[in-house]
C-alpha positions, 0 to 999 in steps of 0.5 A: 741308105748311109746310116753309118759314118765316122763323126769327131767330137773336138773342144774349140777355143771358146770352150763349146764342144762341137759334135762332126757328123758325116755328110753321108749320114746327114744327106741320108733321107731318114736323117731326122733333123733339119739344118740349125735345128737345136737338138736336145742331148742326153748322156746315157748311163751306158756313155752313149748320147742320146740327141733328139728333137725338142717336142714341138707341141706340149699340153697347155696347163691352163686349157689343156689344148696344144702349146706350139713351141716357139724357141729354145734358149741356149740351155735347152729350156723350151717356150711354149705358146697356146692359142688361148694366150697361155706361155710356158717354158719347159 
């Protein structure tokens, strides 16, 4: 298991940020995210990041059964789709 490995953080010309992970790292079997995944990131109080999947299922408001998560927009707003018909965004 290669858990550890030294990433970079560069700001491209068109103003993104772009987070570098090892390939070690990501070619780890415990890696939990798959590649194009959108990931959800948080900056915590004590200056780490915090990156994490989004929830692929939420409660239906209406129904209240499982909402299935369909896509993610650029601004980490996620919409969700319940087999009763029901849509939300989160």
């Amino acid at each position: 298991m290669a858990g550890k490995g030294r990433g970079r953080i560069r700001k491209r010309s068109d103003g993104k940020w772009m987070l570098y992970l090892p390939t070690a790292v990501c070619d780890d079997t415990h890696f939990p995210f798959t590649r194009n995944e959108q990931v959800k990131v948080t900056l915590q109080e004590d200056k780490s990041l915090r990156v994490e999947s989004f929830t692929k299922f939420d409660d239906c408001p209406n129904c209240h059964g499982q909402g299935e998560l369909q896509e993610t927009d650029i601004r980490g707003v996620a919409e969700y789709k319940c087999k009763c018909g029901e849509e939300w965004r989160k």
